[in-house]
N, C-alpha and C positions, 0 to 999 in steps of 0.2 A: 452747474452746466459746464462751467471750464474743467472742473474735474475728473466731468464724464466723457469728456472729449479726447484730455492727458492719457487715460485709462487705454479706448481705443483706438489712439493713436499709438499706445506703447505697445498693445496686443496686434496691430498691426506689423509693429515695426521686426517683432520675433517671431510671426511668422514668414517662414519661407516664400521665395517672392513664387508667384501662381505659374505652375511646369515645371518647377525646378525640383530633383528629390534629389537627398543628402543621399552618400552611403553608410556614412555612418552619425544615422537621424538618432542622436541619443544627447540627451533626455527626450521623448518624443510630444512636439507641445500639443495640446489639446486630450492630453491624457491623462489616470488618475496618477494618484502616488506610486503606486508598485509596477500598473502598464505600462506608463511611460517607460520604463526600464526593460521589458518583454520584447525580445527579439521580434521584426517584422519577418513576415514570410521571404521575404527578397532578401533580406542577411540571411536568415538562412539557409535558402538555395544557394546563395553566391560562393557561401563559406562550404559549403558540400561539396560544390562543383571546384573547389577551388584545391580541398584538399585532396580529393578524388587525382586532379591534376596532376596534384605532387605526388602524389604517390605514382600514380603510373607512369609519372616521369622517374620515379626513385629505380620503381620495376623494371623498367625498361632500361634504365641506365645500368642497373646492376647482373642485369643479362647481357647487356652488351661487352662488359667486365669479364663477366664469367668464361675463362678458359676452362678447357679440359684438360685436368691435372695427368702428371705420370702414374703409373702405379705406386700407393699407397703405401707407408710403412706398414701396415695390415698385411698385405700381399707378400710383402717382404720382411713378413715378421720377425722378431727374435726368442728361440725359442724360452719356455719357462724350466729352471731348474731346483731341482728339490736335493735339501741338505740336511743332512743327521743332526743333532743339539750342538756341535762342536762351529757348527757353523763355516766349515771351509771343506768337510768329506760328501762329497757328493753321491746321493743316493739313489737317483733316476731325472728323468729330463719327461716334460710332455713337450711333446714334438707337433708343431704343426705340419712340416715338410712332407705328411707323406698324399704327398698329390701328383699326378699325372696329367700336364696339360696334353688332349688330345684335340686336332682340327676341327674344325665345324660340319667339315661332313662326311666324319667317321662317327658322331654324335649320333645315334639314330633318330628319325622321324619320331617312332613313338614317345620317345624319351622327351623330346623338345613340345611334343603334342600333351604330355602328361602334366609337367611341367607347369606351363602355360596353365591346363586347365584346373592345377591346385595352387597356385600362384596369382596369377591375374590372366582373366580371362580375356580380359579388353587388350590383351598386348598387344596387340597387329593391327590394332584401329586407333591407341590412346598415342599422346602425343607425347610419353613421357611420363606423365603425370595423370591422376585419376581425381578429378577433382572434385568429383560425390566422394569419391571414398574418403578422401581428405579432408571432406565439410563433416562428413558424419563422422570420422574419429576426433574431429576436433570437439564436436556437439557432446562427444559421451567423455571425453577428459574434462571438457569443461564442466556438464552437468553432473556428472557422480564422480568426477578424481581419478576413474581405472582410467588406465592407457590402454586404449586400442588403437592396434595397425593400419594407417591407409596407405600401406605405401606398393609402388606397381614393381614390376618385375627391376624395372630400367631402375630405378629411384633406390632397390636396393644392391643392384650391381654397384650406382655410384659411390652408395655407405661403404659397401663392404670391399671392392674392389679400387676406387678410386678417394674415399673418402679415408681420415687418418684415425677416426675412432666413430662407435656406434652414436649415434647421435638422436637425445630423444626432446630435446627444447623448441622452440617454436620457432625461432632467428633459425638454430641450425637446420629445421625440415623445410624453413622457406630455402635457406639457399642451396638445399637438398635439390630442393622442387626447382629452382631456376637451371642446378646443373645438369636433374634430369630432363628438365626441355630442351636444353641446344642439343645432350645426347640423342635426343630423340627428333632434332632435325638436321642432325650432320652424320650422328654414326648410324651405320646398317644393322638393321633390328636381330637377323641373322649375327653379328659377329656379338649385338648385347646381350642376346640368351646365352649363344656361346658360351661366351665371359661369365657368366652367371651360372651355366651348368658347370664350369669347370671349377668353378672360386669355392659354391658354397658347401656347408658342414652337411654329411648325412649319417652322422655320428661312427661309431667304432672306429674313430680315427682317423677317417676315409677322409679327405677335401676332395672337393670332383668328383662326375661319376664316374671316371674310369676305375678309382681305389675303391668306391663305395659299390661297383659290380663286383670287385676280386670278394670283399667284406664282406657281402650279404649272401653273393651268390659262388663267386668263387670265378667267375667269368670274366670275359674281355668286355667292355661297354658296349660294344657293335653286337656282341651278339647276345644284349638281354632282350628276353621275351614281352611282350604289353604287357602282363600280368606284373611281370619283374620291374617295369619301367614305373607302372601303377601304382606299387609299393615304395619306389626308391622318391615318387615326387610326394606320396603322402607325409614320410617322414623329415619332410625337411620341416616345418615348423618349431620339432621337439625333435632333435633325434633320439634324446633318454627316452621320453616318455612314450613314442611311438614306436620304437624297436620291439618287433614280435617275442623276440626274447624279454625285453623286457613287461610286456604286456599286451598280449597275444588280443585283447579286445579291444584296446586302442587302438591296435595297430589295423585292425578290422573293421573299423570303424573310418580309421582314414582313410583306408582303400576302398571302400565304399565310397566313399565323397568324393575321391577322384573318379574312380570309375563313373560316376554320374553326371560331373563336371565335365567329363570329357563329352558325352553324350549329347550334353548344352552348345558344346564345343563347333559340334558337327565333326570330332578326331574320331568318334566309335558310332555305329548303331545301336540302336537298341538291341539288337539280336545278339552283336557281338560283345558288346557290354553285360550280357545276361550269361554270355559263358565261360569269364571269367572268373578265375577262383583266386583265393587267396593262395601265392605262391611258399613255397618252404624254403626258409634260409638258413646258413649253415651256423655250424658252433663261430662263436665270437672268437677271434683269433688274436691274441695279443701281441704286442713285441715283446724282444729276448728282455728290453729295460723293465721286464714286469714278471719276470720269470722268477718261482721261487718264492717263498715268504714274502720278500720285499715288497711283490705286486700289490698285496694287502695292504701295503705299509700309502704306497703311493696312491692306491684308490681312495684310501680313507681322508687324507690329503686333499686331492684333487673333490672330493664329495665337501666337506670344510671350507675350503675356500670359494667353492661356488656357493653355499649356502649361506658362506658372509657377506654376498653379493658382490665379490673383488673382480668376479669373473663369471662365463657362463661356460658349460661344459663343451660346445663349439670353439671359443677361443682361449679356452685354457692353455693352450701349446703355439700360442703366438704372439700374446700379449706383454710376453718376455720380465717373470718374473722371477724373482729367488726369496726363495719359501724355503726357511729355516725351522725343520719340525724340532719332537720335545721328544725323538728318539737319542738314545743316548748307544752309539754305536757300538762300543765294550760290552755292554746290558742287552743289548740286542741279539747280538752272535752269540752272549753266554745263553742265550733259551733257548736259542735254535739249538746249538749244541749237546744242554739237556736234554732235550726233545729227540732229536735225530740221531744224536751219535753215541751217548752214553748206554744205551741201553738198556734203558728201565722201563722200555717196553716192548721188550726182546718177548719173540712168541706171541705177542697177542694178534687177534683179527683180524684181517685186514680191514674190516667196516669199523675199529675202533678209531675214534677220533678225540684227540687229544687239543684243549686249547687253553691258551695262559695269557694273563696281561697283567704290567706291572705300573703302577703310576705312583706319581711322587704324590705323599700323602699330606703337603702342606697344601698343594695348587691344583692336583687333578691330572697333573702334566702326563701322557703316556710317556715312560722308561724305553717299555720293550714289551710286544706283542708278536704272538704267533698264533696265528687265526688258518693257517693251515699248509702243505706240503708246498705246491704251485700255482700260482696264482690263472696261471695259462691255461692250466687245465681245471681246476674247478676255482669259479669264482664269487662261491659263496665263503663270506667271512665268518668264521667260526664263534670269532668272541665277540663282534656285533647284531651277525642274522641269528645264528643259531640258538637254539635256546635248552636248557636242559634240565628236567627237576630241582629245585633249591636243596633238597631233604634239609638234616640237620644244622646246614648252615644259615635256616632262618630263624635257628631259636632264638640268636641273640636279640631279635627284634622284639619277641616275647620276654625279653631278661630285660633292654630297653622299658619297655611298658608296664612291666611289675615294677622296678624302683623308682620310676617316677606316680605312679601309684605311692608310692610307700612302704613296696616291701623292700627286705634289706636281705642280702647274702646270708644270714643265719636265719632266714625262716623255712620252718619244715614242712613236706608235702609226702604225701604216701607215694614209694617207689616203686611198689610190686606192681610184677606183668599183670599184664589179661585184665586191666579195670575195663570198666563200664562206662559209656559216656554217655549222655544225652546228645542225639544229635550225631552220632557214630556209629554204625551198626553192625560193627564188630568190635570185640574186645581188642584196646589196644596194648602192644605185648613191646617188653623192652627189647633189646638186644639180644640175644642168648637164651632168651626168656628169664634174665635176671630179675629174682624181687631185691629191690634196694631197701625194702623197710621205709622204717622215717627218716626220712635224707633230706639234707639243707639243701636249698636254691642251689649254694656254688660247687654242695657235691653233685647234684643233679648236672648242672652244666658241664663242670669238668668233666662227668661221662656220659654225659650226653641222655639221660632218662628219658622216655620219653612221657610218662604218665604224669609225672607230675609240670609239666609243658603246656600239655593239653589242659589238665586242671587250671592249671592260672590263664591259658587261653581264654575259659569257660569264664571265670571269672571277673578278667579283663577285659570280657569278649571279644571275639577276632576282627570284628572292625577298627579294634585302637591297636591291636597287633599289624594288621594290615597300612593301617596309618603311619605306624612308625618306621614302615620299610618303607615308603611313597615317601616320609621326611628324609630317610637316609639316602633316597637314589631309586630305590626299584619306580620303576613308570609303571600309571597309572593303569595303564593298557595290557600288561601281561596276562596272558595265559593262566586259567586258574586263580589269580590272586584274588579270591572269592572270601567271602567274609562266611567260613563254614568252618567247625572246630578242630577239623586235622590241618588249619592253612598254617598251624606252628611246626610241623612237622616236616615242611617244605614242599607240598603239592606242585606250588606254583613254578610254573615252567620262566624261568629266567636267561637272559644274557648276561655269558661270563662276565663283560662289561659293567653290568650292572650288578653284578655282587662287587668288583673291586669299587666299584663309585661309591657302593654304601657301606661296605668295611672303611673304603677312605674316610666318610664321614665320623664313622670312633677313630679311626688314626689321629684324628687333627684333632680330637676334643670336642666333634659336636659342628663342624664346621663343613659346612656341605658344599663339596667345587663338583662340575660339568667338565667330566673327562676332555681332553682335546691335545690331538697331535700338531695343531699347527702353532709356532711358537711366537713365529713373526713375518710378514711378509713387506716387499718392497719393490719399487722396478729397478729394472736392473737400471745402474747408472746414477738409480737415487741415493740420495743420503739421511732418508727418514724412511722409518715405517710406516706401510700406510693402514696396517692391520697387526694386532696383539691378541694373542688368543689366551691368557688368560684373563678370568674375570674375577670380579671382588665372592669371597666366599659368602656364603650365607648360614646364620647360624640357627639349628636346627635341633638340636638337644644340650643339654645342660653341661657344662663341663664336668660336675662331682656325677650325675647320673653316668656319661662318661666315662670316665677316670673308673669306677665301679665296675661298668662291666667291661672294659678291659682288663680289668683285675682276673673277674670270672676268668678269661679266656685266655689269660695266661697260666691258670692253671691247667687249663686241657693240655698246653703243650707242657708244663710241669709232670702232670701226672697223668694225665688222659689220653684220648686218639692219639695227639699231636705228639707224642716226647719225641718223635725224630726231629724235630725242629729243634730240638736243644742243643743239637748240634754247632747252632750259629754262634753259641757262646755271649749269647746278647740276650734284651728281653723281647721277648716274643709272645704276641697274642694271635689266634686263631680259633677256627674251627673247622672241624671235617663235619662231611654232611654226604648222605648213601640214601640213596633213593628208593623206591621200592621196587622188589625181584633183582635189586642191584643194574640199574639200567643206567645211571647215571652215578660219578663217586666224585667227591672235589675237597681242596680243600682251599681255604681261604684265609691269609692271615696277615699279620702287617709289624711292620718296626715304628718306633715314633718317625722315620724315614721313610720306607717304601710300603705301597701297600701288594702284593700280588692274589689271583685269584686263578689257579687250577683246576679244569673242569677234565673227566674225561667221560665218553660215552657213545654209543655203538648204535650202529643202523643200517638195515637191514638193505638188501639192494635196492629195493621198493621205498625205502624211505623210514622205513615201521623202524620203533624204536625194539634194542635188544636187548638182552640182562649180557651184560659186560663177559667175555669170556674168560676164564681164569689165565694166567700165564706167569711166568716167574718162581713157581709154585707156592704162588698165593693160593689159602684155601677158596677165598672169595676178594673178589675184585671191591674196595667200601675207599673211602676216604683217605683211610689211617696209612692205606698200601702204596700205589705205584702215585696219585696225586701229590700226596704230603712226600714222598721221595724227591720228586720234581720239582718241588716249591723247595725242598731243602736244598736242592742241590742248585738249585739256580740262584737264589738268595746267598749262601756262599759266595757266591763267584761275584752277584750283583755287589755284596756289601762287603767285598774283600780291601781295605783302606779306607774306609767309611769309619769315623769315630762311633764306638758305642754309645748310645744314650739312653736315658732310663727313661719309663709313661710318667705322667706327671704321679703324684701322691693320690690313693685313696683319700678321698672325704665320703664319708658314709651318710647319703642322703637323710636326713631328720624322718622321722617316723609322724605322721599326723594323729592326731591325742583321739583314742578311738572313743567312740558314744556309744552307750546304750543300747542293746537290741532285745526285739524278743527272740527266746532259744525254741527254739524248733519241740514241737509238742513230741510225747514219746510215742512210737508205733509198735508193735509186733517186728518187724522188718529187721533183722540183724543189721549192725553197721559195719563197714570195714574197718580194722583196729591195726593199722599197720605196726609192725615188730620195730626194733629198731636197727635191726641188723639185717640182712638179706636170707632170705628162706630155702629160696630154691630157684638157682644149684645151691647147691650145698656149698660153703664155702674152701675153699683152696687153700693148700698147706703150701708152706714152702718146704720146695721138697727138703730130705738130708742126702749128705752126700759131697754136697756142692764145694765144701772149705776144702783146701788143699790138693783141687781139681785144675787143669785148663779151665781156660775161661770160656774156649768154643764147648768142653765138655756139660760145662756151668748152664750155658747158656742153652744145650740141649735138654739139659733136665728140669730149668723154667718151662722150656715151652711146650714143655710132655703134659708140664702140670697146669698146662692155660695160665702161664703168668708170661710176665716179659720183662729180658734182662736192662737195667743200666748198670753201664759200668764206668769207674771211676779208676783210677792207676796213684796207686800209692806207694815212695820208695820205703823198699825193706831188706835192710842188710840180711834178713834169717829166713826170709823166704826167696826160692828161688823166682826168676822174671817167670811172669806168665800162668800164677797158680795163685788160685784163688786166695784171701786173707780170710775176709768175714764176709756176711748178707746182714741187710740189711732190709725188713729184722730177720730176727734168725731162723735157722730149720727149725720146722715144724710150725712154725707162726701160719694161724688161720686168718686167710684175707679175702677179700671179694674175688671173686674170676677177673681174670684178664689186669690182675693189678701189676704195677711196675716194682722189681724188686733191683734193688742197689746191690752190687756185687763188687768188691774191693779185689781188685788184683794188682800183682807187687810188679813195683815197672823194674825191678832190681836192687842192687844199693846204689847210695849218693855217688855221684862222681868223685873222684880226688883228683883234683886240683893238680898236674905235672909242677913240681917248683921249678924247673927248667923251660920256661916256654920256649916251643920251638914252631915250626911254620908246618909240622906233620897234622893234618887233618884227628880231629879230638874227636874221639866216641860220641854219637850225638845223643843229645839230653831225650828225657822221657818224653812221653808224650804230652802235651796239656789237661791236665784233669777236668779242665770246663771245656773242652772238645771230646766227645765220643763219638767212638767210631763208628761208621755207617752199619743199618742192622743187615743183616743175612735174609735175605727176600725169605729164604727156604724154612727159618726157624720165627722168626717174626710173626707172632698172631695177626691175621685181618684183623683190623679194625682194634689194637690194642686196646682194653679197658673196655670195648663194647659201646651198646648204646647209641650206635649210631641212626640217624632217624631214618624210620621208614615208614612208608603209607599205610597206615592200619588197613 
C-alpha cells in the first residue's frame, strides 16, 4: 500500500502541473519509447513559423542591402587576343566593341514589341522577376539535372549589363532575383529594355541592335521592318544556331514563335501576323582581322574554345582572353607562299581548289593550314568542311590490316589489269592498264596496284579495312566509307583533316592524337592556364605493324608516285591517291616530325564536282603532279633546320603457323595464272643515247620513253659539267612503264684548294648529291610509276 502511493505520488510529481505546456516537452511523459521523442504538432508549427521568420527577415534584409551596381566589367570588357605558337606575335583579336549605343526612342516600337514577345512576355506587368518561371526551372534542374531558363527580360539585363559574370548557381539567381526587383521598382521599364536591346549578342558580331540591323540587314535600327525586327528578337537565344545562314529552318522556326508570341502579345493581329514572311539577310560580313587565310585560322579557334566550354560564341570578344594557338608562324606563311605565289598552280581553273594542313606528328598540334583564299569572302573551310575522294591514299589502311592479319611485304598477289571481282561490276584496271604479273605487297604499294588491293580487300573484307581508318582518324560518319570492295581504293569522301589525323597515327607509331589549334588559354592578367589543348594519345596499331608499313610507303617516294619528295634529303613516307575521271588528286605523307596532307580538286559553280583541269602541262592532273609539288616544296621550307631523323627499324610482324585446308575441288573454269613479270604494256627500254648528253637532253628522252629521270651529280675530272656519265641501269635495259631511271651527271672536277687563301669569293661547290633538283612540270610523267587509285 505504501508503495503504491510512492509510485503515484512520484508519477504525479513529473507530470506537468495541470495548464501548463513546456515548449520544449521532451522526453514527452505518458509516451511509448520511440513517441515520446516524436515531434508535437505545436514544435512544429512554431519551428516553421519561426524559420519562415528568418528567412524573410534574411530576404528582406538583403534587399534592403542591395544597391544598384555601375556598369559591369562585362559592359566594359576586355577584349580576347589570339597568338601564333611563339606566344608574343599576335594573330587577330575578337572584339567585343563593335556596338552602338542608340536612345530609347530611336529604338523602334516593333523592335521593343518583338522583343518582349520572344523574351518575356510578362515584362510590363512582372515585377522584375517571374516567379512561375523560376519555380519551374528550378523543378526541371532539380528533377532531371538539365538547366533551364527562368530568367525575365530585367533579371537578364542585370546578368549581363550590371552583373560581373554569367551566373548559373542558386545563391547567385537569388541575388539575381533580389537585384532584379528593386530594378523593377526604381528603374523605368522603358530605359531596362533599352539597356537590354542595346547590351545583348545577336551574333555576327553585332552587340545591340543598331550593329545587328547594319549585319543582317544592312540598315539603320529605326528603320527595320516587323518582319526584320521578328527575325532579329528570334535570334537572340542562339545566335549560331539561328542565323538563316546558318540554318535557314531554325531560323524559320524562330520566326514563327515570335511572330505568334507577338499575337499573344496583343503587338500584331492575326491578319497582320499572317502576312509576314520570312525576311532575306545579307552575306555575313567580316572584319579586315579575318581577311585572308588567317580568318580560317581564328574561326577554328574561336569554334575550340567555345566547345571546351571556356566561353560561348556571344562573349568570346569580351571575356578578355589570350589564346596561344599551335600555329607555328614561319610554317604558316611558308604554305601560303607555296600555294599563292610560287606558282605551281599557274593556269589552272578558277573553280580548282587547293587545301593543305600540317601537324606535328608526335601531338596532333596543327603547324600550318590553308583551308582557302579569304576568309571574308568565302567562309567555308576547306581542310575541315570540305570533303574530297580519298583514292589511293586509303590503301595504306588495307596494307595496315593485311599485316596485322599476317601477311608480310614479300607476299604475292596477281597484278594484271581488268580482274574480276565479286561484288564489282566492272573489271578493275590498274593505272595505264598495266599487268604487274605476280607482284609482292610492297611492289604493289610502291605503285600503287590496284587489283591486287581489292583482292586482299575481299579477303580481309572491307569492314576491317574500314575499321582501321576509323582507328587511324577517319570519322565514323564520312561519306561513302561503306563496307563494299572498292572502299580500298578510296571511294570515301574525306576531310583533308582527317587524312593528316590518320597518316599522323603511322607518324608516331600507332599512336592516335585529335588534331587541335588551341595550345593554351588563359585571362588576360592571369598567371595559370585555365585550358591545354593537347590530350594524352591513344594507342591504336602496333608499333612493328607500324614501323612495316611505313617502310611500304617509303618506298613510294623511293621509287614510286612520290620520288619528288626525295628531294627533302631525309626519310620520307607517303602516298599519292587520284580519284576517279581525276576529280580529286592528293598526296599525303610525313617525317618522324611533321605530318602534312595535300588535297586539290575542282567544282563547278553549282557546287558538282569536276575532273580537275590540266595546267602546267601536266598530261593529267593525279597525285604524283601539282599535290606532291606543294607538299615538297612546303616541307622544305617547313623542315629547313629541323635535324633529320630516321622511322624506327622494321620488325617484320611473325607470320601465324597456317592449318590445314581443304583445296578447292577442280572445275572446267580456267584460272588466272599470273606471269611474273608485266604483260601489257609491253615493257619499257631505256632508251640509248642518253650517256654523254645534257641532262635536260637525258631527261627528254626518258620521258619520250614513259620513264622518269633521277639524277644524281657526280665529280669528274674527264667529263665536262653537265653531260651525262652513266644510267642506271643501262640503255636498252627492259623495265616496267613509268619506272625511275638514275642518270649520273658530272658536276665537273674536284675544286683545288687556292694554297694562298685570300678573302676573293671561291667557286661554289657542287651541288648536294642527296638533293635533286626540282622536275620540269613539262617532261615529268602524271603520276610517275602509275597506279594510282581510281574508282573502278
Amino acid at each position: 500500500m505504501t508503495g503504491t502511493r510512492k509510485a503515484a505520488s512520484a508519477k504525479r510529481a513529473a507530470a506537468p502541473a495541470s495548464g501548463r505546456r513546456r515548449l520544449f516537452n521532451y522526453p514527452r511523459a505518458g509516451r511509448g519509447r520511440i513517441h515520446r521523442w516524436v515531434p508535437s504538432w505545436r514544435f512544429v508549427l512554431t519551428s516553421v513559423l519561426f524559420v519562415g521568420a528568418v528567412g524573410v527577415g534574411a530576404l528582406v534584409t538583403a534587399y534592403a542591402r542591395t544597391e544598384i551596381p555601375e556598369a559591369s566589367a562585362f559592359a566594359l570588357a576586355q577584349t580576347t587576343t589570339v597568338y601564333y605558337s611563339d606566344g608574343t606575335t599576335e594573330m587577330g583579336k575578337f572584339v567585343e566593341n563593335n556596338r552602338e549605343i542608340i536612345a530609347d526612342d530611336v529604338i523602334p516600337d516593333v523592335v521593343k514589341d518583338a522583343v518582349v514577345a520572344a523574351e518575356d512576355r510578362t515584362f510590363w506587368e512582372n515585377a522584375g522577376v517571374d516567379v512561375k518561371g523560376m519555380a519551374r526551372a528550378l523543378w526541371v534542374n532539380v528533377t532531371t539535372g538539365k538547366r533551364q531558363g527562368g530568367s525575365t527580360i530585367t533579371q537578364q539585363y542585370a546578368e549581363r549589363y550590371l552583373g560581373d559574370e554569367t551566373v548559373t548557381d542558386y545563391v547567385g539567381k537569388l541575388k539575381e532575383a533580389l537585384l532584379s526587383l528593386k530594378l523593377g521598382q526604381q528603374a523605368d521599364k522603358d530605359e531596362i529594355l533599352s539597356g537590354y536591346i542595346n547590351t545583348i549578342y545577336f551574333g555576327r558580331g553585332a552587340y545591340g541592335i543598331q550593329t545587328a540591323a547594319q549585319a543582317y540587314f544592312g540598315v539603320d535600327a529605326k528603320d527595320l521592318t516587323t518582319a526584320q525586327a521578328v527575325l532579329l528578337a528570334g535570334i537572340i537565344p542562339s545566335p549560331t544556331n539561328f542565323d538563316p545562314r546558318t540554318s535557314e529552318t531554325n531560323a524559320e522556326r524562330r520566326f514563327d514563335y515570335v511572330r505568334d508570341s507577338m499575337v499573344l502579345t496583343g503587338a500584331l493581329t492575326q491578319a497582320e501576323a499572317d502576312k509576314l514572311k520570312m525576311p532575306k539577310t545579307i552575306e555575313v560580313k567580316r572584319s579586315n582581322s579575318l581577311a585572308g587565310p588567317r580568318g580560317y585560322l581564328l574561326d577554328m579557334v574561336r569554334r575550340e574554345v567555345v566547345a571546351a566550354g571556356l566561353t560561348t560564341d556571344e562573349e568570346i570578344g569580351a571575356v578578355g582572353l589570350k589564346i596561344i594557338t599551335t600555329i607555328d608562324r614561319k610554317d604558316q606563311a611558308a604554305l601560303q607562299e607555296t600555294i599563292q605565289k610560287e606558282g605551281l598552280l599557274e593556269g589552272s581553273s578558277k573553280n580548282l581548289r587547293a587545301a593543305a594542313v600540317a601537324l606535328d606528328a608526335s601531338t596532333g598540334a596543327i603547324r600550318a593550314l590553308y583551308a582557302g583564299e579569304d576568309y571574308t569572302k568565302v567562309q567555308q573551310n576547306r581542310v575541315t568542311q570540305d570533303r574530297a575522294q580519298a583514292g589511293s591514299t586509303f590503301k595504306p589502311f588495307t596494307l595496315v590490316a593485311a599485316l596485322e592479319a599476317g601477311h608480310t611485304l614479300d607476299d604475292r598477289f596477281n597484278g594484271n589489269s581488268g580482274r574480276r571481282f565479286d561484288g564489282i561490276k566492272d573489271p578493275v584496271r590498274n593505272f595505264g592498264g598495266t599487268n604487274w604479273g605476280n607482284i609482292s605487297l610492297l611492289r604493289a604499294t610502291e605503285n600503287s596496284v590496284n587489283t591486287p588491293f581489292v583482292e586482299l580487300n575481299l579477303e580481309l573484307t572491307p569492314e576491317v579495312t574500314n575499321a582501321v581508318a576509323v582507328r587511324a582518324g577517319i570519322p565514323t560518319d564520312t561519306p561513302d566509307l561503306k563496307d563494299v570492295p572498292s572502299s580500298v581504293l578510296g571511294v570515301a569522301a574525306v576531310h583533308p583533316i582527317d587524312m593528316a589525323e590518320s597518316y599522323g597515327t603511322l607518324a608516331s607509331g600507332g599512336l592516335h592524337n585529335d588534331p587541335f589549334i588551341v595550345d593554351s588559354v588563359r585571362r588576360i592578367g592571369g598567371d595559370s592556364d585555365i585550358y591545354r589543348g593537347a590530350k594524352a594519345p591513344e594507342r591504336v596499331i602496333e608499333a612493328d605493324v607500324v614501323n612495316e608499313t611505313t617502310y611500304a610507303l617509303t618506298q613510294v617516294v623511293q621509287h614510286g608516285s612520290g620520288t619528288t619528295a626525295k628531294q627533302l634529303g631525309r626519310p620520307v613516307a607517303g602516298k599519292t591517291g587520284t580519284s576517279n575521271d581525276n576529280r580529286s588528286a592528293w598526296f599525303v605523307g610525313y617525317t618522324p616530325q611533321v605530318v602534312t596532307a595535300v588535297a586539290l580538286y575542282q567544282s563547278g559553280d553549282d557546287g558538282s564536282q569536276q575532273s580537275i583541269d590540266t595546267f602546267r602541262g601536266y598530261r593529267e592532273i593525279t597525285g604524283g603532279t601539282a599535290p606532291l609539288d606543294i607538299w615538297t616544296s612546303y616541307m622544305t621550307k617547313a623542315l629547313d633546320g629541323v635535324p633529320v631523323v630516321d622511322f624506327p627499324a622494321r620488325a617484320v610482324p611473325e607470320r601465324p603457323t597456317p592449318t590445314d585446308t581443304p583445296s578447292v575441288e577442280p572445275t572446267d573454269e580456267p584460272s588466272e595464272t599470273p606471269s611474273d613479270e608485266p604483260t601489257t604494256p609491253q615493257a619499257a627500254a631505256v632508251p640509248g643515247g642518253i650517256v654523254g648528253v645534257k641532262e635536260e637532253t637525258a631527261r627528254r628522252l626518258l620521258s619520250r620513253a614513259g620513264l622518269e629521270a633521277v639524277v644524281i651529280y657526280r665529280e669528274d675530272a674527264n667529263i665536262p659539267k653537265g653531260l651525262v656519265i652513266e644510267s642506271q641501269p643501262g640503255e636498252g635495259t627492259e623495265v616496267p612503264p613509268g619506272s625511275s631511271i638514275t642518270i649520273v651527271v658530272s658536276s665537273g672536277p674536284p675544286a683545288t684548294p687556292d694554297p694562298t687563301p685570300t678573302d676573293d669569293p671561291t667557286e661554289p661547290e657542287p651541288p648536294d648529291p642527296t638533293t635533286e633538283p626540282a622536275q620540269d612540270p613539262t617532261t615529268q610523267p602524271a603520276d610517275a610509276q602509275g597506279g594510282e587509285g581510281r574508282e573502278p
